[in-house]
N, C-alpha and C positions, 0 to 999 in steps of 0.2 A: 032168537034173532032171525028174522026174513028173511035171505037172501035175494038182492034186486038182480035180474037176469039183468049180462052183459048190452042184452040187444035190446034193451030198456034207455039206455045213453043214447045211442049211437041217433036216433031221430032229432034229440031236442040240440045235439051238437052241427047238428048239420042245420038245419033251421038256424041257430046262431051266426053258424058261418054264411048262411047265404043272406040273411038280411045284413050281416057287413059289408057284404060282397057289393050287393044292390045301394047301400050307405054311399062308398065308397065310390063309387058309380057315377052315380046320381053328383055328386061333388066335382068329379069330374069331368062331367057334362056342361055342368052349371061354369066351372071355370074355364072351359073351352066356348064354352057361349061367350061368357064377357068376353074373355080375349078376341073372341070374333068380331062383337059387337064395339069395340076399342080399336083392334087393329084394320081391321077393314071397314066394316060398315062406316066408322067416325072417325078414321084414323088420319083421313086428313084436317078434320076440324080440330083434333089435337095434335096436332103437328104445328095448325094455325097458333095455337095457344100457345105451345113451350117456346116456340120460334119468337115470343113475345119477352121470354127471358133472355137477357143477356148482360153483357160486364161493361161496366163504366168504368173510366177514369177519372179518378179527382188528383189534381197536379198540384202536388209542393213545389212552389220555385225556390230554385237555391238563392240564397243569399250569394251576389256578386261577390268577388274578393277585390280589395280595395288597390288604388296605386300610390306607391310612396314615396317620396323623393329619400336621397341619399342617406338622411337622418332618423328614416322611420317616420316623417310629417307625411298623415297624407295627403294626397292632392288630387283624391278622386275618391270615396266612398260614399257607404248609406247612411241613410235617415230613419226614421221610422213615421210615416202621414197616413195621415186619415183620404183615403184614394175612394173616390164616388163614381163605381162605374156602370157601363150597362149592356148585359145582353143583347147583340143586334140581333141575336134567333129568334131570342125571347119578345124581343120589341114588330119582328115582322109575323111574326103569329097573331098579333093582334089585329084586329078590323080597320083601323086607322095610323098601321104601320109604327103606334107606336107613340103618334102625335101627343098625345093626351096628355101622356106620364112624363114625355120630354120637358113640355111646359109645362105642366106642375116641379119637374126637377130644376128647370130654370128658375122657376119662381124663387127655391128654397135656397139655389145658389146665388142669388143675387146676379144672374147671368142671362142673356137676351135668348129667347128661343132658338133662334137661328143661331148665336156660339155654341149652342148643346147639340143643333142637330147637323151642324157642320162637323164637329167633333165625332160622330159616327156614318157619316157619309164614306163611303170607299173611294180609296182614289186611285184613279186613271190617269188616262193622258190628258183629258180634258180639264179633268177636276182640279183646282186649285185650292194650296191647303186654305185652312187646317182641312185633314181629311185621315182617313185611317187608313194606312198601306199595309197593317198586320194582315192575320188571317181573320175573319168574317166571322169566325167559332169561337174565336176569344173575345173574352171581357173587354171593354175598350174603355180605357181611364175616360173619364170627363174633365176632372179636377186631382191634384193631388196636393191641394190646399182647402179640403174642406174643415170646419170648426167643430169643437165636438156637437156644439148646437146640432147642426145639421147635418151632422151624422147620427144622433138620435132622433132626428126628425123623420128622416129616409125609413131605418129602423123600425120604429115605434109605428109609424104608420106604411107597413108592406103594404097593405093593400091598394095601396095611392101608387104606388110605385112599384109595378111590376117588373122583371129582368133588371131591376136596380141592385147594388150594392154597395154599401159603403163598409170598408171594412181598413185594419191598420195595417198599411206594405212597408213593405222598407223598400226607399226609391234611392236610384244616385243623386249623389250629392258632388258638385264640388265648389270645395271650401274657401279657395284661395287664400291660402295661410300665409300672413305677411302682405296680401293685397297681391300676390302670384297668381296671373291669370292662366298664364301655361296652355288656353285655350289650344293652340293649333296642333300643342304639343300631345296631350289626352287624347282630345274629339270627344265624339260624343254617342248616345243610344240611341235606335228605334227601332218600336218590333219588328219581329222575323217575319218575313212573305213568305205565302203557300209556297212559292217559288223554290224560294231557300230552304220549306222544309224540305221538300223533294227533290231537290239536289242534293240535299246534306243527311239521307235516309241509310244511306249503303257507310257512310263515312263512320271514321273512330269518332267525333264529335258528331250524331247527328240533330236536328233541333224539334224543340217541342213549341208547340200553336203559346205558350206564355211566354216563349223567351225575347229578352233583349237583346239586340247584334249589336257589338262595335262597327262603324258607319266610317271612321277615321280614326288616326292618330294612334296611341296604344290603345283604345279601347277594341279600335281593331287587330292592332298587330297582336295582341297578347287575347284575342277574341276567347279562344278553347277556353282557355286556365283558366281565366277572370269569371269564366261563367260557370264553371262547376257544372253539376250533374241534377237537375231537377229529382224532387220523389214524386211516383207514383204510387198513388192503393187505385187498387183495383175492385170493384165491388161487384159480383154480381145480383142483379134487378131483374123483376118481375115487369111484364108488360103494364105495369100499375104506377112504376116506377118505386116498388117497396125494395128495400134491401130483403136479400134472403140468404146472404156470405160474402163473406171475402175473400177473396180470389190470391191473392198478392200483394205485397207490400213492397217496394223498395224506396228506404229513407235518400232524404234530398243529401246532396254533398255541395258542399258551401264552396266556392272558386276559392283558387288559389290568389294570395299576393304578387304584386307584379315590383320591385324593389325595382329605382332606377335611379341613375347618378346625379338626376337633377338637384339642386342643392335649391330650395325654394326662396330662401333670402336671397341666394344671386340671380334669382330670376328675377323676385321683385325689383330688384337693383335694376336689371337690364333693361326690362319694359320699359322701368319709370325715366332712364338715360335715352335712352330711345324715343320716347316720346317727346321728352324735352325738345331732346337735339331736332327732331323733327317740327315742334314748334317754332323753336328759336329758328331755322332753316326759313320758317315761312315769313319771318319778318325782315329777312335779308332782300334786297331791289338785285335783279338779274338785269344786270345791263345791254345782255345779251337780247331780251327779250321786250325790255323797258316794264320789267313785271314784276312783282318778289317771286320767291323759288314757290312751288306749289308742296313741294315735301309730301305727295301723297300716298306713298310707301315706305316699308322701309324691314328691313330685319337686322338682329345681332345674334348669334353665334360664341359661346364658350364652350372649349373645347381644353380636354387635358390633355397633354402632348404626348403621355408616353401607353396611351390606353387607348384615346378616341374616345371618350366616352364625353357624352355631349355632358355640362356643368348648366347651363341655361341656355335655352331658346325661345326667343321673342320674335314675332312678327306682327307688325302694325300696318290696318287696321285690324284691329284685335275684334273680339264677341266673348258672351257670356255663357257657355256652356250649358247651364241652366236650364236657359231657353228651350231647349230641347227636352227636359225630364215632363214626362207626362204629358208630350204633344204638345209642339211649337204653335202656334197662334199664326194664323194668319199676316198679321203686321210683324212681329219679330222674323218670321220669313222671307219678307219681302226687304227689312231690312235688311237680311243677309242673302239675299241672294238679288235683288234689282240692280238695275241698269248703274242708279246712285250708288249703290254701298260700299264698293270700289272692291267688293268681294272678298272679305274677312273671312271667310273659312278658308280660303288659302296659308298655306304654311310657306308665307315669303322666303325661309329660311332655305325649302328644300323645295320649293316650285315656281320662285321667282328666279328667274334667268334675263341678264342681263349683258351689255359689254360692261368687260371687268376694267377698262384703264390699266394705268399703269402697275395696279398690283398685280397682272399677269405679265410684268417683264422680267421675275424670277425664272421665267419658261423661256422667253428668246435667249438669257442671258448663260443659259444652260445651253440651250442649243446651239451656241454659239461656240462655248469650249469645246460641246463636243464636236463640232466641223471642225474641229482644226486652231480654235481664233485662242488667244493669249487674254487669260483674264487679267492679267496686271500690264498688258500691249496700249501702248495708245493710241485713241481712234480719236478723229473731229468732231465737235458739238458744237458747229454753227447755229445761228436761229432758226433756218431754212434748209428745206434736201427738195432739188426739184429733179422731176421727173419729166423728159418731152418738153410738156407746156404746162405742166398741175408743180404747183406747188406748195411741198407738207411743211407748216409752220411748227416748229419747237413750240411749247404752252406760253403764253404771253410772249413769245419772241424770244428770248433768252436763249443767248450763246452763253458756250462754258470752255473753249476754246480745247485742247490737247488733252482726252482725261482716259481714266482706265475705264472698263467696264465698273466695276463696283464705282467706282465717282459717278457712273452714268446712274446707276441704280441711286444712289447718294441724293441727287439734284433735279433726278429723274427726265434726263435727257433723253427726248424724242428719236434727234436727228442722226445718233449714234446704233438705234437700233432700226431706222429706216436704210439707212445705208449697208448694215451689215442683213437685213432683209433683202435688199435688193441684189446687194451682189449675190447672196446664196441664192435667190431665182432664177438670177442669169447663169451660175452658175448648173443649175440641171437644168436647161433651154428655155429660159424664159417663156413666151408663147406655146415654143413646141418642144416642150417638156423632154427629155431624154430618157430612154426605156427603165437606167439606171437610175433615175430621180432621188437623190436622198431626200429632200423636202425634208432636212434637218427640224427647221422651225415648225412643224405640223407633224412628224412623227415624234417630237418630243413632248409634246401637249399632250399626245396623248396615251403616252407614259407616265406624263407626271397626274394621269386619269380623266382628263377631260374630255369630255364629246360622251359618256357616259355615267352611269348612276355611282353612285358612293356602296352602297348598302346598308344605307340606312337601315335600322328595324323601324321606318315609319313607309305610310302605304304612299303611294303616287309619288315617287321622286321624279323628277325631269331629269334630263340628260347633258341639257344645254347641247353646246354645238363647236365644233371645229373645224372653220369651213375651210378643209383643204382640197385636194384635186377631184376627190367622186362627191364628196358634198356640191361641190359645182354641178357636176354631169348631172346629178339628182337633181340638184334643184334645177337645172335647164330644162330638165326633160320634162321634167311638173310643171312649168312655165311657159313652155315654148311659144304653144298655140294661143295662148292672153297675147305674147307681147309680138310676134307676128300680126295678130289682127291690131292690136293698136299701134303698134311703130308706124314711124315714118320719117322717109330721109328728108331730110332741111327742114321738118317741123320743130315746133315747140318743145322746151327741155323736156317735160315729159315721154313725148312721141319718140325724140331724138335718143333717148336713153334706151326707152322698146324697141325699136329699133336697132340700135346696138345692139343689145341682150338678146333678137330676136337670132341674129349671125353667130356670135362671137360671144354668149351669155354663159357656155361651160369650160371655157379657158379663163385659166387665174394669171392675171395679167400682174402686171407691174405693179399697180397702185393698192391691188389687193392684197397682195405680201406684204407691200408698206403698210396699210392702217394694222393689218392684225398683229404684224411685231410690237403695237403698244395698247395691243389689247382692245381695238377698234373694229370698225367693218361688220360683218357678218358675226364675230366672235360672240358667244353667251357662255355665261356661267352661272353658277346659284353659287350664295354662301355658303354653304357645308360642302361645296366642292372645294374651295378656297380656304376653306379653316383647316380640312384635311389636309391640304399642301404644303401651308406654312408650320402644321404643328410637326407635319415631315419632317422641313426641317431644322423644328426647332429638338427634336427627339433622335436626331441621327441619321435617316434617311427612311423611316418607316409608315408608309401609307398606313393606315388602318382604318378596318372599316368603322366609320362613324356608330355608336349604341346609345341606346337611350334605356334601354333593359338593364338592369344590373344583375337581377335574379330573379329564381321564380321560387316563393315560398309556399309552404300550405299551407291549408289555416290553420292547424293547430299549432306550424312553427315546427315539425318533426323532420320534414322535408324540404331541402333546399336543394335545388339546379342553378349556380352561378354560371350566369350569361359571360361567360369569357373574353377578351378582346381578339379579334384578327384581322392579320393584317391580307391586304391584295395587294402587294409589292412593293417595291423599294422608287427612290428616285434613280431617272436616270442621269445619278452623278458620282463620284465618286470622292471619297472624304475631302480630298484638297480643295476640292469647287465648293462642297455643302460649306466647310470652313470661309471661303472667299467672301460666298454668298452674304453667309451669316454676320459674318463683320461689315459688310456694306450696307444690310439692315439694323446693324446698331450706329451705324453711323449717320443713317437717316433719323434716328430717334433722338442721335447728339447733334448730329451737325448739319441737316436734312433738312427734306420739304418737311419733317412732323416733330422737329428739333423745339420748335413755338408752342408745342401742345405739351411737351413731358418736361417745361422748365421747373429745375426744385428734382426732378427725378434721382433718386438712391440708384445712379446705375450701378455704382461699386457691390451695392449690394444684391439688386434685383434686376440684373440687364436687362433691358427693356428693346425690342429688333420692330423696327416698322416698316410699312411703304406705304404712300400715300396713291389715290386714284382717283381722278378725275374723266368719268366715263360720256363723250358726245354721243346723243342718241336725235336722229331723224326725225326734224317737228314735235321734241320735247326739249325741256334744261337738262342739263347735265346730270347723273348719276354719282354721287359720293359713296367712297369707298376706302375705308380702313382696314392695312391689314396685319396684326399685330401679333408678336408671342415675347413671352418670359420663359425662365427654365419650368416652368407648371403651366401655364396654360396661354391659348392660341384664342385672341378675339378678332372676328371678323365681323364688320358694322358698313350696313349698304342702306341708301336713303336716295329711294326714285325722287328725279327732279329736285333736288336735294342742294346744289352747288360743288363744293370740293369737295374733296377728300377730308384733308385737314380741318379746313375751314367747319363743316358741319359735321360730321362726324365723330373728328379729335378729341375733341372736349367729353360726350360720351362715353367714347374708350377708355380715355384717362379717366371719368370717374368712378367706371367700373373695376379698373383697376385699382384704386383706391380702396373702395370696399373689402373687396377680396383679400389685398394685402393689409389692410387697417395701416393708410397711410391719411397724411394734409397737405393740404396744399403746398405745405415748404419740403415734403418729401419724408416728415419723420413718422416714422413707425411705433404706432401701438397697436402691439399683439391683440391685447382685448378686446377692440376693437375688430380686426382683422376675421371677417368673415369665412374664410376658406384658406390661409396661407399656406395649406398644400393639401395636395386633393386626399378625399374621403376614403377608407381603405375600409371601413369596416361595415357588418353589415348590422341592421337594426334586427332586435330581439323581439320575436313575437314568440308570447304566452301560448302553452297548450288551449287554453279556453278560447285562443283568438286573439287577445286583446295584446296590444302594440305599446313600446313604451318609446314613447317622442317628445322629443321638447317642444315648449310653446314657443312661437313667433311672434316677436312685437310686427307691425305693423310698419314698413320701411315707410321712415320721412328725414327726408335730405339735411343736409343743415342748412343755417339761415346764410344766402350769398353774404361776404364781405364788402365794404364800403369799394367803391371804384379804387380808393389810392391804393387799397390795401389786398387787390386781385393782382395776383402773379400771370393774368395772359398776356401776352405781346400785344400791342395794337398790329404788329403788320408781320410781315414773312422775313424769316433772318436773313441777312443780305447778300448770303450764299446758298441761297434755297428757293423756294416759293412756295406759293399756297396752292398744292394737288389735290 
């Protein structure tokens, strides 16, 4: 065998290792090359390119959570419609803005070019609806009554209709269950402005370019919860617009339920009384005027005495909510908001302010015990109290001769609380007021809350007004320079009053304490200021704040937050006077100006406390005003230009009352009947999956009127009373 010398290897090894060496090398040479020729030489053209990548959002809207009245009925949820909308981005990338595909979409909907392109016009200050006040990046409904027809029409032919889509939403809905408008009570949708997304960016709710705002009523007050949490995926895109992953997902969360005390039969009840009384109002001749009453307003108020919690609230003229889903219409806008419509989106209840009349002399009659004055003392009720050279007539003249405070409240005597107003003016210096002023009658108003909001959970309450010593200086000093330049001495009643006003416009003079002691003058209050008062005391002496919230549920039902009652303070009285008081409001319902409206009344069983109000207002009729409680619940009923108290109003109350306790005309009681004979305590059960379990509502319709012989009203005012 050969032996191969050692030093036979060692060349072919080395040769091995260096053509690996040079391999190796050469590779990276070659990869320092590209990365040159990528990072620098082209490194900004692909920088252009990946910067073409990036992440979309596609938005799930949550499904709104629905609102329910006290029984689990709701009175505000969704639908599921075929909604026809369209890209405004998509529509201005095209050559003709768009035009094209409008009218072709018009055509399909049976709708005029111009209602489809008004419907995505943006609107400004100039722009009058319809118009889109969302953001400009979302989809804008056109329709959300399209047919399946033409929803497979859109479909089937994309190519006609670019930035179109018709796809199935779930929109709100509301029902009116029982023919329950509940309008002012709800409110209503419409999308979010860029505005609000950007103010609402940093907040625990903030908003997404899809959502819907509540605008009023619970849809706003309970805005967060009702709207839930929209889902977002997130995808990221190729400058091609290819997907190439998904980035993120967060699934949508459906709003919560908003559970509230409204009782939906007593509402239907109340509108449809309401309306009435306001019609039958208008066939009544104002002699005052030589005119019938106009009745062009009007609200009712049920309220549970020992909670606050609103039971129904109506304001007339009423709207149909509706109108609003999926962008209001040009003409339905203008009926609700022109010069004629008499402005139906108001919630008369809690934004009409007016003089209250006589059912704000539970407040002098207060302020009276507490100066010093004897509620069972007798004071004068001539027909007349003159002041100087003016003098205040008692209502239709009626004297009542020697009587106590509650008999004044009884018959509702003027001239007993002008007197005891005037001596307490004079009393802290009439004109020039004394540093010590009690101004009993104006500090006690507004303890029993007025001149301020309730707290309602509803948005825009007024405050109404107490016009005592700085209410003057205010309004003087806001007036001055008007009635300075118009005054004038020995002119015309006009000029002659400017004039005055211009001197002597922020002293409360004489005649001012007198009208507001009967709830006259300058005085305003809203209904739900006054339902809170009397359910005070009909509950003991307990203000609370008015709800209309009951609870806040989830959707699945696992979660509930009960809206709790609270109260802002007590009356300022003290049980012997709440007692005085209280007996002189049932004595007004026996033996009273409203004694003609409750005849046949079960008081043994359901004591019924009223006052009657007849409110003069400045170049209109008069204001009607009821104000009424039982051991459960407190109804207040107000009807602008309306006539009396009694007179227009009475009748409505009573047959609300009726409902509620399932009573007839002769006063007897069937429970089965009896819609609410004491308030709702319990809350409605919602299923894990959502789903709600409520009874159905028939449809309220009244019973048939009885023959004339066979109606129990008075023709006239009982002969120790009148019509207030």
């Amino acid at each position: 065998m050969t032996n191969i010398p050692e030093t036979g290897r060692t060349p072919r090894v080395q040769i091995r290792l260096i053509v690996i060496q040079i391999l190796v090398l050469s590779l990276l040479l070659t990869l320092g090359g590209r990365l040159w020729y990528l990072q620098i030489r082209n490194g900004e053209e692909y920088a252009e390119e990946a910067s073409g990548n990036h992440v979309q959002q596609v938005v799930d809207p949550a499904v709104r959570g629905s609102i329910l009245d006290a029984r689990g009925v709701p009175i505000a949820d969704n639908e599921t419609r075929l909604v026809v909308s369209a890209s405004r981005t998509d529509l201005m990338k095209m050559k003709d803005d768009g035009k094209a595909a409008l009218a072709k979409l018009a055509d399909v909907l049976g709708m005029t070019t111009k209602e489809v392109s008004d419907k995505v016009r943006l609107c400004d200050s100039k722009t009058p609806q319809p118009c889109w006040n969302g953001s400009p990046y979302q989809p804008i409904p056109i329709t959300d009554e399209a047919s399946p027809k033409q929803a497979l029409q859109i479909r089937e032919r994309a190519e006609d209709f670019p930035g179109i889509t018709a796809e199935p939403t779930a929109v709100r809905r509301y029902p009116a269950p029982g023919k329950s408008n509940t309008a002012q009570v709800l409110g209503y949708l419409s999308p979010v402005t860029d505005e609000e997304i950007t103010k609402a960016e940093h907040t625990d709710s903030p908003f997404l370019r899809s959502d819907q705002v509540g605008r009023s009523g619970l849809e706003r007050t309970y805005d967060a919860q009702l709207r839930g949490k929209a889902g977002v995926t997130r995808y990221e895109v190729d400058n091609l617009g290819r997907v190439i992953g998904k980035a993120k997902d967060d699934p949508a969360q459906p709003g919560a339920n908003v559970v509230t005390s409204i009782d939906a039969r007593v509402q239907a009840l109340s509108e449809y009384w309401l309306n009435d009384a306001m019609k039958k109002a208008r066939q009544e001749f104002d002699k005052n005027t030589n005119e019938n009453y106009k009745a062009d307003a009007g609200a009712v108020v049920v309220m549970e005495n020992k909670t606050g919690r609103i039971v129904s609230m109506a304001s007339n003229p009423a709207y149909d909510p509706n109108a609003w889903v999926g962008g209001i219409s040009g003409k339905d806008y203008t009926k609700l908001t022109g010069k004629k419509s008499n402005y139906p989106l108001l919630n008369r209840a809690i934004q009409g302010q007016a003089a209250p009349g006589s059912i704000f002399k539970v407040i002098p009659t207060t302020a009276a015990v507490n100066a010093g004055y004897d509620f069972n003392g007798r004071y004068p009720c001539p027909s007349s109290y003159s002041i100087g050279g003016q003098t205040f007539k008692n209502f239709e003249s009626q004297g009542h001769g020697s009587i106590t405070l509650g008999q004044a409240l009884e018959v509702s005597c003027d001239t007993v609380f002008y007197k005891l107003s005037h001596d307490q003016w004079a009393k802290d210096g009439g004109n020039k007021p004394k540093k010590d002023a009690k101004d009993w009658f104006y500090k006690t108003a507004h303890q029993f809350g007025l001149g301020k909001e309730t707290g309602i959970d509803l948005p825009n309450e007024v405050t109404g007004r107490v016009p005592d010593r700085q209410w003057k200086k205010d309004y003087w000093k806001a007036n001055k320079d008007g009635w300075c330049k118009q005054g004038k001495k020995g002119g015309d009643y006009v000029e002659q009053i400017a004039y005055e006003n211009c001197l002597e416009g922020m002293k409360m003079r004489a005649g001012d304490s007198v009208n507001y002691s009967i709830g006259q003058g300058d005085t305003l209050v809203t209904p739900i200021q006054m339902a809170t008062i009397y359910s005070a005391i009909a509950n003991g002496g307990t203000l609370y704040d008015p709800t209309v919230g009951k609870a806040i549920i989830s959707a699945d039902g696992k979660q509930v937050q009960e809206i709790k009652p609270k109260s802002h303070g007590k009356l300022p009285m003290d049980e012997n006077t709440r007692a005085d008081i209280d007996g002189a409001l049932a004595d007004v319902a026996t033996k009273g100006t409203a004694a003609w409206r409750f005849g046949g009344w079960p008081q043994d069983k359901i004591p019924m406390h009223a006052k009657t109000g007849t409110a003069e207002v400045h170049g209109k009729q008069t204001t009607s005003w009821f104000a009424t409680y039982t051991k459960d619940y407190s109804i207040v009923m107000t009807i602008s230009q309306g006539g009396t108290g009694s007179g227009a109003s009475g009748p409505a109350v009573r047959k609300i009352y009726d409902g509620i306790y399932g009573l007839d005309d002769e006063g007897n009681q069937n429970l089965k009947k009896a819609l609410l004979p004491q308030p709702e305590k319990n809350l409605p059960k919602i299923e894990t999956d959502g789903s709600i379990e409520s009874p159905k509502i028939k449809p309220f319709k009244p019973e048939a009127p009885k023959p004339p012989q066979e109606q129990q009203e008075l023709a006239g005012a009982p002969a120790n009373g009148r019509r207030d």
